[in-house]
DSSP file (Angstrom, degrees, kcal/mol; ACC not computed):
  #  RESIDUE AA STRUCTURE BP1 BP2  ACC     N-H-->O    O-->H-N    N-H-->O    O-->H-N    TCO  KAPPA ALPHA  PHI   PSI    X-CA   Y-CA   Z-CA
    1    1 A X     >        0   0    0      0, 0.0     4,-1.7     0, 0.0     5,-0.2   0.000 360.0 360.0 360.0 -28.7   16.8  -58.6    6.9
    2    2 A X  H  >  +     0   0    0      1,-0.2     4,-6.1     2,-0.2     5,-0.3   0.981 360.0  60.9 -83.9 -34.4   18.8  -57.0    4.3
    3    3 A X  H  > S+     0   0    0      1,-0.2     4,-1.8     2,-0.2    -1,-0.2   0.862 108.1  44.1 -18.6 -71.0   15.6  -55.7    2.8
    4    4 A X  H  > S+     0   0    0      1,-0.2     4,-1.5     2,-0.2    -1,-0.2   0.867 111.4  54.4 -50.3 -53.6   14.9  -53.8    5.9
    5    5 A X  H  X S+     0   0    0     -4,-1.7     4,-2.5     1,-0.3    -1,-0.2   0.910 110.9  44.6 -33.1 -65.6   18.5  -52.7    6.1
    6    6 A X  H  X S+     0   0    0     -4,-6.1     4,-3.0    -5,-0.2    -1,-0.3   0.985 114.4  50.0 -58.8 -42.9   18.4  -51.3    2.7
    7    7 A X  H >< S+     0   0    0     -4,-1.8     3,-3.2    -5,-0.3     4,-0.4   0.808 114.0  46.6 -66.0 -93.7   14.8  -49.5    3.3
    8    8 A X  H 3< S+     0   0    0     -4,-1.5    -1,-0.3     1,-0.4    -2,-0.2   0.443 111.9  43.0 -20.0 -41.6   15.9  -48.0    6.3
    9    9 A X  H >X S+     0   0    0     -4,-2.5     3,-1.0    -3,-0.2     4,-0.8   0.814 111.6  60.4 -92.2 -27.9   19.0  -46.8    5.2
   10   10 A X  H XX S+     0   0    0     -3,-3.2     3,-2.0    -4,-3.0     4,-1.8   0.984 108.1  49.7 -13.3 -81.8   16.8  -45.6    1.8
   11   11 A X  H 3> S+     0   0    0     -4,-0.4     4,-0.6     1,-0.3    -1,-0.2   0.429 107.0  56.2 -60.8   4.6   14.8  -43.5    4.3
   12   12 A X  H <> S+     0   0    0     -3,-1.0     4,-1.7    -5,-0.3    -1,-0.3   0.555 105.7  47.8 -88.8 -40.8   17.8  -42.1    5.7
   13   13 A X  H <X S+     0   0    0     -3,-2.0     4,-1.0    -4,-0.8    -2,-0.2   0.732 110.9  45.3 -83.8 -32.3   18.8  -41.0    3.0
   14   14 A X  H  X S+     0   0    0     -4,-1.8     4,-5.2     2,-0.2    -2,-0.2   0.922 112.0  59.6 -70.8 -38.7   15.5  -39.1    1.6
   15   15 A X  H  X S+     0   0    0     -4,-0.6     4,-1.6    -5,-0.3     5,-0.4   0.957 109.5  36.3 -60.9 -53.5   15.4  -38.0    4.9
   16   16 A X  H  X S+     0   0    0     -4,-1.7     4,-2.6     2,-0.2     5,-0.2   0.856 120.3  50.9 -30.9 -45.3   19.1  -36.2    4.6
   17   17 A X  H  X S+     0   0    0     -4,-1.0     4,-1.9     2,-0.2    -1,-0.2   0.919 108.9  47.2 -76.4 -60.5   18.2  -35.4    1.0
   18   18 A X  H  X S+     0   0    0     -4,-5.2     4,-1.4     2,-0.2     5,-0.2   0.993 119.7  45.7 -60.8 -71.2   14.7  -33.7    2.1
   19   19 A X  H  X S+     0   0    0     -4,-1.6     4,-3.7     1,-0.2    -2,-0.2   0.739 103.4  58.9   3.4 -66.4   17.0  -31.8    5.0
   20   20 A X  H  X>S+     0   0    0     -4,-2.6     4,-3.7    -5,-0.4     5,-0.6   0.998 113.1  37.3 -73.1 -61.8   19.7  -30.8    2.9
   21   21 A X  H >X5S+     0   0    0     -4,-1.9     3,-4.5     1,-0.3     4,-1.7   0.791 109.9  54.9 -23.5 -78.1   17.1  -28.6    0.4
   22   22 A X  H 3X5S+     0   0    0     -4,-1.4     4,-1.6     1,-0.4    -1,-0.3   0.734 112.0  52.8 -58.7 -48.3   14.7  -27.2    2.8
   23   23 A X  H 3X5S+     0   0    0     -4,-3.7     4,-0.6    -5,-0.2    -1,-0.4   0.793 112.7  36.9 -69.2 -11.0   18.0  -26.0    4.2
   24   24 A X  H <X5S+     0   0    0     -3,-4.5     4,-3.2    -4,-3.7    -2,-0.2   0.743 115.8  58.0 -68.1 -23.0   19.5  -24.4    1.0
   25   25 A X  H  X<S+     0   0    0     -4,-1.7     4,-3.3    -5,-0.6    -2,-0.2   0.903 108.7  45.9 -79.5 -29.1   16.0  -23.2    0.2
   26   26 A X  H  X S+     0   0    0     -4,-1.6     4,-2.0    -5,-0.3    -1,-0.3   0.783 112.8  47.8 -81.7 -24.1   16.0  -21.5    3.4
   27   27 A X  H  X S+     0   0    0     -4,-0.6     4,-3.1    -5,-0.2     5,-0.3   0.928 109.7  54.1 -86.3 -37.4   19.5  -19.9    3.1
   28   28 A X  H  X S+     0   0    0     -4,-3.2     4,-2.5     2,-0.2    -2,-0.2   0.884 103.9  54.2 -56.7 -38.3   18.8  -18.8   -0.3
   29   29 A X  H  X S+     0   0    0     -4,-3.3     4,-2.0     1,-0.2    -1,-0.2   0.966 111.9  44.3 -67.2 -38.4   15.8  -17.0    0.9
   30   30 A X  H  X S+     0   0    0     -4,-2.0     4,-2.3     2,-0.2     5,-0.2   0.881 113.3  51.1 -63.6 -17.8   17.8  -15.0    3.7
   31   31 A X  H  X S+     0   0    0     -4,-3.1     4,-3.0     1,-0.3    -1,-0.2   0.964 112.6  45.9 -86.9 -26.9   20.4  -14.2    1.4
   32   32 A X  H  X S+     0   0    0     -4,-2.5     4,-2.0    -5,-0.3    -1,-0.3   0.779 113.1  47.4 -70.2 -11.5   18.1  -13.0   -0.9
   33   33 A X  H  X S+     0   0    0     -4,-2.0     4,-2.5     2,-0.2     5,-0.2   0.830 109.4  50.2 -83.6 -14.0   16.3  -11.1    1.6
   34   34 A X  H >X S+     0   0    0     -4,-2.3     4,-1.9     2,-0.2     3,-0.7   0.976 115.1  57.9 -69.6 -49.1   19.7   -9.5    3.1
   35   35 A X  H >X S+     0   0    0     -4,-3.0     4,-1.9     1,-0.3     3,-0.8   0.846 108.1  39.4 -19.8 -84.8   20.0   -8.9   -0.9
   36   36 A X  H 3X S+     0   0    0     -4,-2.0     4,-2.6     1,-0.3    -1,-0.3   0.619 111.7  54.1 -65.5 -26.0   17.1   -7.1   -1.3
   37   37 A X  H <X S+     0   0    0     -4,-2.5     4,-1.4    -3,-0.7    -1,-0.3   0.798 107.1  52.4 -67.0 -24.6   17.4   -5.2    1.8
   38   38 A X  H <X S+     0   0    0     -4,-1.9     4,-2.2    -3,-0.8     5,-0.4   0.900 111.0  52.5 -65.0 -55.4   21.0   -4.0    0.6
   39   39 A X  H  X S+     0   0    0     -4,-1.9     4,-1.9    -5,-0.3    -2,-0.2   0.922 112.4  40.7 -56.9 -46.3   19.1   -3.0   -2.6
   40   40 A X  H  X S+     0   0    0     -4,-2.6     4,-2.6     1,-0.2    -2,-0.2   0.974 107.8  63.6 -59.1 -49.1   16.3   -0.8   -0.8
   41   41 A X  H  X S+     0   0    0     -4,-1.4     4,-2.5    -5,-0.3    -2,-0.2   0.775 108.3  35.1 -19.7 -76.5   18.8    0.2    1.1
   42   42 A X  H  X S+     0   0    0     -4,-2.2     4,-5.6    91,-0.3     5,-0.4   0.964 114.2  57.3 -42.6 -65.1   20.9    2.2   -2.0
   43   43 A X  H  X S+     0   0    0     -4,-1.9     4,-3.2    -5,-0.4    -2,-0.2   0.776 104.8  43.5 -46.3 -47.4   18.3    3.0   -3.5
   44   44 A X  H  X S+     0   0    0     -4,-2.6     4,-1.0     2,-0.2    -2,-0.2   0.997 119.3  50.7 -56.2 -80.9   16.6    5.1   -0.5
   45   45 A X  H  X S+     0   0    0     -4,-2.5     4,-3.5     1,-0.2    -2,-0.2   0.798 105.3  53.0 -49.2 -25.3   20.2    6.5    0.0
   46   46 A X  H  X S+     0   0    0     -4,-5.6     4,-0.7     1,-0.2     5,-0.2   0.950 115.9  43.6 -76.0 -50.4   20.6    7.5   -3.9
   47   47 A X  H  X S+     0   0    0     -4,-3.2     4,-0.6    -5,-0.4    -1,-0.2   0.658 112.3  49.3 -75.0   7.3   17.4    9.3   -3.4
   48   48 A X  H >X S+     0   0    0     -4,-1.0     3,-2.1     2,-0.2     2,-1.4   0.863 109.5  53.5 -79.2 -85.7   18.5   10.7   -0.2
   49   49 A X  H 3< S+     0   0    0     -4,-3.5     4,-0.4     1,-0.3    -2,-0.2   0.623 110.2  43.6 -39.6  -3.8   21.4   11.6   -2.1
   50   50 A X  H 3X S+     0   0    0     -2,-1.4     4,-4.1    -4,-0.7    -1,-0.3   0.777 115.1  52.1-106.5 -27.2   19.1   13.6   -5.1
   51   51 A X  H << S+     0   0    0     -3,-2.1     4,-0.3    -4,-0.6    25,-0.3   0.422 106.9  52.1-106.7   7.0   17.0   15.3   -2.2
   52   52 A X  T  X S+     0   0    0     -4,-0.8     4,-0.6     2,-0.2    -1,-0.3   0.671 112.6  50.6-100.6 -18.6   20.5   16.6   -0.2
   53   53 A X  H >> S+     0   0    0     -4,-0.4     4,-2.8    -5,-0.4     3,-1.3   0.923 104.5  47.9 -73.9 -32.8   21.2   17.9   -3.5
   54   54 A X  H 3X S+     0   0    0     -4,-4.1     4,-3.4     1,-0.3     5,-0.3   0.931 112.6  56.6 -61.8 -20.7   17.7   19.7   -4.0
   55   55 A X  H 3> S+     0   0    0     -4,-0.3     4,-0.8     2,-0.2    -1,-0.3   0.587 107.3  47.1 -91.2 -11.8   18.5   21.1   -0.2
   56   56 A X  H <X S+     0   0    0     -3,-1.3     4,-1.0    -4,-0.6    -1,-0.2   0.915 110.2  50.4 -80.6 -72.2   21.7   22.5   -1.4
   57   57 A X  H  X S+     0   0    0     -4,-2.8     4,-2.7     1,-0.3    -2,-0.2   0.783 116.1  45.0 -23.7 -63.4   20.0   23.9   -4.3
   58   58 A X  H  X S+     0   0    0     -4,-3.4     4,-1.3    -5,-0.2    -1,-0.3   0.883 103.8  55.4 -79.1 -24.5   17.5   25.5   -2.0
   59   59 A X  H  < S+     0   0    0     -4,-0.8    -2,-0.2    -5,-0.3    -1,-0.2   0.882 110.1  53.5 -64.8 -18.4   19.5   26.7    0.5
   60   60 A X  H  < S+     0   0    0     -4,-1.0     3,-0.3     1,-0.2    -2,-0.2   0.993 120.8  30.0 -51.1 -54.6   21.2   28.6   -2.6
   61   61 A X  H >X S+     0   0    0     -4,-2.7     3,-1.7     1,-0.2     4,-0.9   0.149  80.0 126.3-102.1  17.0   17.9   30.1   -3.8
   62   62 A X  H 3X S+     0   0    0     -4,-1.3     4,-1.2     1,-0.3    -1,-0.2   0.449  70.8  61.6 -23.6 -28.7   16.1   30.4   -0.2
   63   63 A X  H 34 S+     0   0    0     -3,-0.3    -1,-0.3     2,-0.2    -2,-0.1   0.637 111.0  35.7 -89.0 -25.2   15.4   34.2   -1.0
   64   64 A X  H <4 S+     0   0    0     -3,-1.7    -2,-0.2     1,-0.1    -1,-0.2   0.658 139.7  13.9 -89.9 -14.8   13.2   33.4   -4.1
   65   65 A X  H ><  +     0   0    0     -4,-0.9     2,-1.8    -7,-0.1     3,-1.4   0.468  52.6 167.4-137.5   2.7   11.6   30.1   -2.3
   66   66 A X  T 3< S+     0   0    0     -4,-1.2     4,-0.3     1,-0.3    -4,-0.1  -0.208  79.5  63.2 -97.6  13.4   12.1   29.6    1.2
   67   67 A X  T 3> S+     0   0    0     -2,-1.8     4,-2.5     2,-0.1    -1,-0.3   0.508  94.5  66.8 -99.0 -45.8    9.2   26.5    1.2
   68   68 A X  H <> S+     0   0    0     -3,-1.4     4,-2.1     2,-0.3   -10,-0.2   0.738  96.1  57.6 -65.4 -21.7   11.8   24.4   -1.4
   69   69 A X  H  > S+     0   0    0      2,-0.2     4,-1.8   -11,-0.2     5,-0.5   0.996 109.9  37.8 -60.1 -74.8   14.1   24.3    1.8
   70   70 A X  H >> S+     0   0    0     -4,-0.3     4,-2.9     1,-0.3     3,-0.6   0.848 117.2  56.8 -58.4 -49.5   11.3   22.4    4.1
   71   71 A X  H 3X S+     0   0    0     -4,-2.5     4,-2.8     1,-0.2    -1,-0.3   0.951 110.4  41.6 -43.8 -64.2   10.3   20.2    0.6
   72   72 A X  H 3X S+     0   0    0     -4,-2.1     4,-1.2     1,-0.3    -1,-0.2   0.630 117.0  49.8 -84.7 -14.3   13.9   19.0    0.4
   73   73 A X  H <X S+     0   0    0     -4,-1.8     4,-0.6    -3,-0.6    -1,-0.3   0.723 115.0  46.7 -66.4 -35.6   14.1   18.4    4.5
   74   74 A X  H >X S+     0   0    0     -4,-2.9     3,-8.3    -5,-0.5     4,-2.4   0.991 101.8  56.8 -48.7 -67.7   11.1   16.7    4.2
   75   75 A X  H 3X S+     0   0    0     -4,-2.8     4,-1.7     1,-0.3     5,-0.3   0.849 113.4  48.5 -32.4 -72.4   12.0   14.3    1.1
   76   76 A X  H 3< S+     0   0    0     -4,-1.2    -1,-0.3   -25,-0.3    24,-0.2   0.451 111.7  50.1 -66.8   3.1   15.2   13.1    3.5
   77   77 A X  H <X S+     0   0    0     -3,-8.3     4,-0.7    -4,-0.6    -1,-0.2   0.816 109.0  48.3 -77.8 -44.6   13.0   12.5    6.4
   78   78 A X  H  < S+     0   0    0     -4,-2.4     4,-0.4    -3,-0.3    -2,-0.2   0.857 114.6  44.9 -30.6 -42.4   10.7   10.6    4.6
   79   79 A X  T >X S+     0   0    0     -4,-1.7     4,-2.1    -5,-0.4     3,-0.7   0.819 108.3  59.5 -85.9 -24.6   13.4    8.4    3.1
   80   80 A X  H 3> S+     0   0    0     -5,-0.3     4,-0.6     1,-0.3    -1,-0.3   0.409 107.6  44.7 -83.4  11.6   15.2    8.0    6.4
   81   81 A X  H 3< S+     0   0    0     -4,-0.7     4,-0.4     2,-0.2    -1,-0.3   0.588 108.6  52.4-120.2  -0.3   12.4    6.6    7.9
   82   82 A X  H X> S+     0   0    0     -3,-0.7     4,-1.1    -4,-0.4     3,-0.6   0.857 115.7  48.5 -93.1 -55.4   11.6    4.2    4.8
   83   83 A X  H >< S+     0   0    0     -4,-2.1     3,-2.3     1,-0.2     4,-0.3   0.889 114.0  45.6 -30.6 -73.8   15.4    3.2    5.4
   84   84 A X  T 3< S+     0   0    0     -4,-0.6     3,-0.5     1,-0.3    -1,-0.2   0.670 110.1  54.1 -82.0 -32.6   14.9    2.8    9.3
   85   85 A X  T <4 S+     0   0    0     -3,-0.6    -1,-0.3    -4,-0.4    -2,-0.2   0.869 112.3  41.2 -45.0 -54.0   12.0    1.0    8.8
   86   86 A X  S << S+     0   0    0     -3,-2.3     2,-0.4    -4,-1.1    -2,-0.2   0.309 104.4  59.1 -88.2 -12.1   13.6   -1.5    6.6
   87   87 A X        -     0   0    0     -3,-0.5   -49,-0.0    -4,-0.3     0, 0.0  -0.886  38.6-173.7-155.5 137.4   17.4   -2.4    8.2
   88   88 A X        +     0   0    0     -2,-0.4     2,-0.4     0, 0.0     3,-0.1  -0.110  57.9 127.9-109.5  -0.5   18.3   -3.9   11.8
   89   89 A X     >  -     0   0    0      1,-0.2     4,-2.4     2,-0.1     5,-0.1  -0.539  57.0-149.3 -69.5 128.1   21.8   -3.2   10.4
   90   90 A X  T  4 S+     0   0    0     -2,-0.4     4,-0.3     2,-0.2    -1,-0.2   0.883  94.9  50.0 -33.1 -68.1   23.9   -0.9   13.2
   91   91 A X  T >> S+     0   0    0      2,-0.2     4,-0.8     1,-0.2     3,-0.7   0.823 108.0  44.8 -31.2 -60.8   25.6    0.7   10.8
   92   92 A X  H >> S+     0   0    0      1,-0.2     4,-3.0     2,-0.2     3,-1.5   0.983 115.5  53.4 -73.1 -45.3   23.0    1.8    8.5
   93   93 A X  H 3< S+     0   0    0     -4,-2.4    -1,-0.2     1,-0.3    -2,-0.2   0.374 109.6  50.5 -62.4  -4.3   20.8    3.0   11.8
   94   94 A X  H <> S+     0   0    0     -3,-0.7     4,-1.7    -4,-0.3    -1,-0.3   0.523 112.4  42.5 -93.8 -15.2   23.8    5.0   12.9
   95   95 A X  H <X S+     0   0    0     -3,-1.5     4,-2.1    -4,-0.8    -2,-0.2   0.915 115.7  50.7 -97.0 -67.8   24.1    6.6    9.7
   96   96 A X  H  X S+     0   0    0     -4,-3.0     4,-1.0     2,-0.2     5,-0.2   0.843 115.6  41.9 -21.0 -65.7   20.3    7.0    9.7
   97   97 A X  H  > S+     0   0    0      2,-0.2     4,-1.5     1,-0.2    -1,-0.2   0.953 107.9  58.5 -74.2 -56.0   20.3    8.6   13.2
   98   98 A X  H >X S+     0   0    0     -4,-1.7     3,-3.1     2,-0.2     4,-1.5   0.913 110.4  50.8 -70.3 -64.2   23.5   10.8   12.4
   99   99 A X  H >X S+     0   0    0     -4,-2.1     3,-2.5    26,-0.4     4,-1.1   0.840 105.4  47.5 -22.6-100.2   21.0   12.4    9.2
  100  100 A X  H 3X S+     0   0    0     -4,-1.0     4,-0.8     1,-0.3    -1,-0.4   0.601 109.9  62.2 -52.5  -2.1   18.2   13.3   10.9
  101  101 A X  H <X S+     0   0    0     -3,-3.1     4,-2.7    -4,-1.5    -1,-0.3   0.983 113.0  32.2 -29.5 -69.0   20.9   14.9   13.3
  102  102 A X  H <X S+     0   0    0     -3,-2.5     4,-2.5    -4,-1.5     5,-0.3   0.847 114.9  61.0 -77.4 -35.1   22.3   17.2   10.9
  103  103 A X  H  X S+     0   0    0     -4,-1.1     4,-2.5     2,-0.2     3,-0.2   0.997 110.3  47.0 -42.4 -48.5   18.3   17.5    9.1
  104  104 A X  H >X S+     0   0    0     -4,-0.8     3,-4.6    -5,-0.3     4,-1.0   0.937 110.7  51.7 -47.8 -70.8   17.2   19.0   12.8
  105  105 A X  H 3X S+     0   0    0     -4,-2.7     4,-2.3     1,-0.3    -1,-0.3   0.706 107.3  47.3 -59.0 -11.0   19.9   21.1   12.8
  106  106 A X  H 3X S+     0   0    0     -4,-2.5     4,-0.7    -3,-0.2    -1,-0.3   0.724 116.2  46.4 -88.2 -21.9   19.3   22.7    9.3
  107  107 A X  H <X S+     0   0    0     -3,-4.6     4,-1.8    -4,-2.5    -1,-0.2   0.605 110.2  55.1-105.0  11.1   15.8   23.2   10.2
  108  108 A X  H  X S+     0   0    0     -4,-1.0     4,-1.7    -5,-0.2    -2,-0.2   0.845 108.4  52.1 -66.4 -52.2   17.1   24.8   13.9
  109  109 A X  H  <>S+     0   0    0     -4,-2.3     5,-1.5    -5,-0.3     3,-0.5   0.880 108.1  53.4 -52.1 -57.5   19.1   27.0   11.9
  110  110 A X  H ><5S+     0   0    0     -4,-0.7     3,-4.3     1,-0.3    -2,-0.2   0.940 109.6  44.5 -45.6 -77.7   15.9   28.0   10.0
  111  111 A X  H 3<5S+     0   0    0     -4,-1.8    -1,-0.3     1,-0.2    -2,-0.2   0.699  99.4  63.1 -78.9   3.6   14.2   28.7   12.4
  112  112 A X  T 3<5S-     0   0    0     -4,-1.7    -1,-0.2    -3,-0.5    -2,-0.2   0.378 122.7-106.9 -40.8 -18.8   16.7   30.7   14.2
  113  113 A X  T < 5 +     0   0    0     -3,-4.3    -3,-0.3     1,-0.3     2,-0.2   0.640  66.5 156.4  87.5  10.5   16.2   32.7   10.9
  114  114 A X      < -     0   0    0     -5,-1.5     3,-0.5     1,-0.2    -1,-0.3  -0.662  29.0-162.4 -86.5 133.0   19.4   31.7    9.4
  115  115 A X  S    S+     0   0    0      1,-0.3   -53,-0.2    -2,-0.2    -1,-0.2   0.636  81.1  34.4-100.8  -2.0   18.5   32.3    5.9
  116  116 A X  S    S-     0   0    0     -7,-0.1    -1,-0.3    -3,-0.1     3,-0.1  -0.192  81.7-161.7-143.4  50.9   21.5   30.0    4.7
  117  117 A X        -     0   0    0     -3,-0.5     2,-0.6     1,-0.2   -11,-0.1   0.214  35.5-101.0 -24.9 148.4   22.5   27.0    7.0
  118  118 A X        +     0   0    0      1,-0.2    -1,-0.2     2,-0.0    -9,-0.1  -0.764  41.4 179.7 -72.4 129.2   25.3   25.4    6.9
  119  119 A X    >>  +     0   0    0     -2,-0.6     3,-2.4    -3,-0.1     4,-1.0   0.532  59.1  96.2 -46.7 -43.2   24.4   22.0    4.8
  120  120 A X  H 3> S+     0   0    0      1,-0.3     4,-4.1     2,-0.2     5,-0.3   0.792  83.6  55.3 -36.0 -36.7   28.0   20.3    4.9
  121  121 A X  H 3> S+     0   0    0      1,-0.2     4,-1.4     2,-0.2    -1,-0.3   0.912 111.1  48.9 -64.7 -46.3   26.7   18.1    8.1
  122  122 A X  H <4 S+     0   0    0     -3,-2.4     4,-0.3   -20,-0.2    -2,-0.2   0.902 107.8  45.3 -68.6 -38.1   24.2   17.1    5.9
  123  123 A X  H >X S+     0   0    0     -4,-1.0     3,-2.5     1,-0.2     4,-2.3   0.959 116.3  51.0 -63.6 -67.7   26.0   16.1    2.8
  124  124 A X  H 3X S+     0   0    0     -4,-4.1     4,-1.3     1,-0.2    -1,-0.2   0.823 108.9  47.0 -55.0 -17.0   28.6   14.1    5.1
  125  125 A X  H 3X S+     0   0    0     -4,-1.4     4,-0.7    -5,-0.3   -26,-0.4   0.568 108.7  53.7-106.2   9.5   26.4   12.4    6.7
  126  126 A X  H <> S+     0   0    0     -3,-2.5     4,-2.4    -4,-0.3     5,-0.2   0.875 114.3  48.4 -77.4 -63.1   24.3   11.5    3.2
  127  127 A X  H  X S+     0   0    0     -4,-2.3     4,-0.6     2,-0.2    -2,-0.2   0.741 100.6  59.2 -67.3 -25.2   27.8   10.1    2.0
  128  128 A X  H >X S+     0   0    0     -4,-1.3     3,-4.8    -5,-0.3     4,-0.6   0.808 114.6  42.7 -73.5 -97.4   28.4    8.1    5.3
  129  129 A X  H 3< S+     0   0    0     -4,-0.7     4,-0.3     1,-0.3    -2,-0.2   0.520 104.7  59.7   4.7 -62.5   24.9    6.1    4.2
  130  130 A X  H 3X S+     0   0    0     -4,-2.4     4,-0.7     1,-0.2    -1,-0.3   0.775 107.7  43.1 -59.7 -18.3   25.6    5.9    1.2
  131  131 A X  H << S+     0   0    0     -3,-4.8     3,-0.3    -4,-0.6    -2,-0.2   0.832 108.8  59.2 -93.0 -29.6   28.7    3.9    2.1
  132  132 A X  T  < S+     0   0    0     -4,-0.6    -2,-0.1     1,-0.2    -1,-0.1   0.637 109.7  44.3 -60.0  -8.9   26.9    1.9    4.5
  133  133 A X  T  4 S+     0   0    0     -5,-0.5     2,-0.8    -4,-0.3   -91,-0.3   0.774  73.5 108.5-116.2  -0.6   24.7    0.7    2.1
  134  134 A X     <        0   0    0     -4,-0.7    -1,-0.1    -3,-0.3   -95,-0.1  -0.668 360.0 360.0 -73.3  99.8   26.5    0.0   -0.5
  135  135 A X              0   0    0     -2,-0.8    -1,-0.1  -100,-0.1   -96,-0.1   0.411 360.0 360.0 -55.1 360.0   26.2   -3.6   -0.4
Protein backbone atom coordinates (compact mmCIF):
# COMPACT_ATOMS: atom_id res chain seq x y z
CA UNK A 1 0.00 0.00 0.00
CA UNK A 2 2.76 2.32 0.65
CA UNK A 3 4.28 1.43 -2.70
CA UNK A 4 1.22 2.68 -4.37
CA UNK A 5 1.17 5.73 -2.14
CA UNK A 6 4.65 6.61 -3.08
CA UNK A 7 4.03 5.92 -7.08
CA UNK A 8 1.13 7.90 -7.11
CA UNK A 9 2.34 10.68 -5.36
CA UNK A 10 5.80 10.15 -7.81
CA UNK A 11 3.35 10.73 -10.69
CA UNK A 12 2.06 13.69 -9.11
CA UNK A 13 4.80 15.07 -8.91
CA UNK A 14 6.22 14.54 -12.66
CA UNK A 15 2.97 15.56 -13.48
CA UNK A 16 3.50 19.13 -11.57
CA UNK A 17 7.07 19.13 -12.76
CA UNK A 18 5.97 18.42 -16.57
CA UNK A 19 3.21 21.46 -15.92
CA UNK A 20 5.43 23.72 -14.37
CA UNK A 21 7.94 23.80 -17.72
CA UNK A 22 5.60 23.66 -20.49
CA UNK A 23 4.37 26.61 -18.57
CA UNK A 24 7.64 28.63 -18.32
CA UNK A 25 8.45 27.43 -21.85
CA UNK A 26 5.30 28.98 -22.91
CA UNK A 27 5.80 32.33 -21.00
CA UNK A 28 9.18 32.66 -22.25
CA UNK A 29 8.00 32.31 -25.79
CA UNK A 30 5.38 35.26 -25.39
CA UNK A 31 7.74 37.32 -23.69
CA UNK A 32 10.04 36.74 -26.30
CA UNK A 33 7.62 37.32 -28.85
CA UNK A 34 6.26 40.78 -27.11
CA UNK A 35 10.34 41.23 -27.24
CA UNK A 36 10.68 40.87 -30.66
CA UNK A 37 7.75 42.71 -31.52
CA UNK A 38 9.10 45.74 -29.37
CA UNK A 39 12.28 45.29 -31.50
CA UNK A 40 10.50 45.42 -35.01
CA UNK A 41 8.67 47.84 -33.73
CA UNK A 42 11.98 50.48 -33.18
CA UNK A 43 13.43 49.54 -35.70
CA UNK A 44 10.48 50.36 -38.37
CA UNK A 45 10.16 53.63 -36.37
CA UNK A 46 14.09 54.45 -36.58
CA UNK A 47 13.64 54.00 -40.26
CA UNK A 48 10.50 55.94 -40.24
CA UNK A 49 12.51 58.29 -38.39
CA UNK A 50 15.60 58.42 -41.41
CA UNK A 51 12.71 58.62 -44.18
CA UNK A 52 10.90 61.90 -42.15
CA UNK A 53 14.22 63.13 -42.39
CA UNK A 54 14.68 62.51 -46.20
CA UNK A 55 11.07 64.31 -46.46
CA UNK A 56 12.37 67.22 -44.76
CA UNK A 57 15.31 67.25 -46.90
CA UNK A 58 13.01 67.03 -49.90
CA UNK A 59 10.57 69.40 -49.06
CA UNK A 60 13.85 71.73 -48.79
CA UNK A 61 15.08 70.85 -52.34
CA UNK A 62 11.44 70.24 -53.94
CA UNK A 63 12.41 72.87 -56.79
CA UNK A 64 15.39 70.73 -58.08
CA UNK A 65 13.38 67.19 -57.35
CA UNK A 66 9.91 67.27 -56.71
CA UNK A 67 9.59 63.06 -57.17
CA UNK A 68 12.18 62.80 -53.75
CA UNK A 69 9.07 64.34 -51.92
CA UNK A 70 6.61 61.21 -53.09
CA UNK A 71 9.93 58.72 -52.47
CA UNK A 72 10.22 59.91 -48.87
CA UNK A 73 6.04 59.75 -48.41
CA UNK A 74 6.18 56.54 -49.73
CA UNK A 75 9.25 55.05 -47.58
CA UNK A 76 6.86 56.12 -44.27
CA UNK A 77 3.90 54.49 -45.75
CA UNK A 78 5.54 51.52 -46.42
CA UNK A 79 7.03 51.31 -42.92
CA UNK A 80 3.74 52.23 -41.26
CA UNK A 81 2.12 49.47 -42.65
CA UNK A 82 5.02 46.87 -41.86
CA UNK A 83 4.50 48.47 -38.21
CA UNK A 84 0.60 48.00 -38.43
CA UNK A 85 0.90 44.80 -39.61
CA UNK A 86 3.02 43.65 -36.88
CA UNK A 87 1.50 45.28 -33.32
CA UNK A 88 -2.22 44.82 -31.69
CA UNK A 89 -0.64 47.47 -29.33
CA UNK A 90 -3.25 50.70 -29.08
CA UNK A 91 -0.79 52.90 -28.62
CA UNK A 92 1.53 52.05 -31.38
CA UNK A 93 -1.80 51.88 -33.82
CA UNK A 94 -2.71 55.30 -32.68
CA UNK A 95 0.55 56.61 -33.37
CA UNK A 96 0.55 54.63 -36.66
CA UNK A 97 -2.94 56.06 -37.62
CA UNK A 98 -1.92 59.70 -36.35
CA UNK A 99 1.25 59.35 -39.25
CA UNK A 100 -0.44 58.42 -42.09
CA UNK A 101 -2.74 61.44 -40.92
CA UNK A 102 -0.12 64.02 -41.21
CA UNK A 103 1.61 61.82 -44.50
CA UNK A 104 -2.11 62.49 -46.36
CA UNK A 105 -1.94 65.80 -45.43
CA UNK A 106 1.67 66.56 -46.84
CA UNK A 107 0.69 64.93 -49.97
CA UNK A 108 -2.95 67.13 -49.88
CA UNK A 109 -0.80 69.99 -49.66
CA UNK A 110 1.11 68.77 -52.73
CA UNK A 111 -1.32 68.45 -54.62
CA UNK A 112 -2.96 71.65 -53.75
CA UNK A 113 0.42 72.79 -55.34
CA UNK A 114 1.99 73.83 -52.16
CA UNK A 115 5.51 73.51 -53.22
CA UNK A 116 6.66 73.50 -49.44
CA UNK A 117 4.25 71.77 -46.87
CA UNK A 118 4.28 72.18 -43.68
CA UNK A 119 6.24 68.81 -42.33
CA UNK A 120 6.13 69.62 -38.39
CA UNK A 121 2.78 67.25 -38.14
CA UNK A 122 4.85 64.83 -39.59
CA UNK A 123 7.93 64.98 -37.48
CA UNK A 124 5.67 65.03 -34.21
CA UNK A 125 3.87 62.46 -34.99
CA UNK A 126 7.29 60.26 -36.03
CA UNK A 127 8.53 61.21 -32.44
CA UNK A 128 5.15 60.15 -30.74
CA UNK A 129 6.07 56.40 -32.43
CA UNK A 130 9.11 56.49 -31.67
CA UNK A 131 8.14 56.75 -27.98
CA UNK A 132 5.59 54.26 -28.23
CA UNK A 133 7.94 51.87 -29.30
CA UNK A 134 10.50 52.19 -27.40
CA UNK A 135 10.24 49.17 -25.42
Amino acid sequence: MAASRHRRLGRRTAIAATTAAVALTLSALTGCDAMNKALDCVQTADAIADSVTDLQQAVQNAANDPTQTDQALRSIEQNLKKIGDKTDDTDVNKAVDDLGKAVENVRTAIRNGDRTPDVAPVTDAAGELTKVCTP
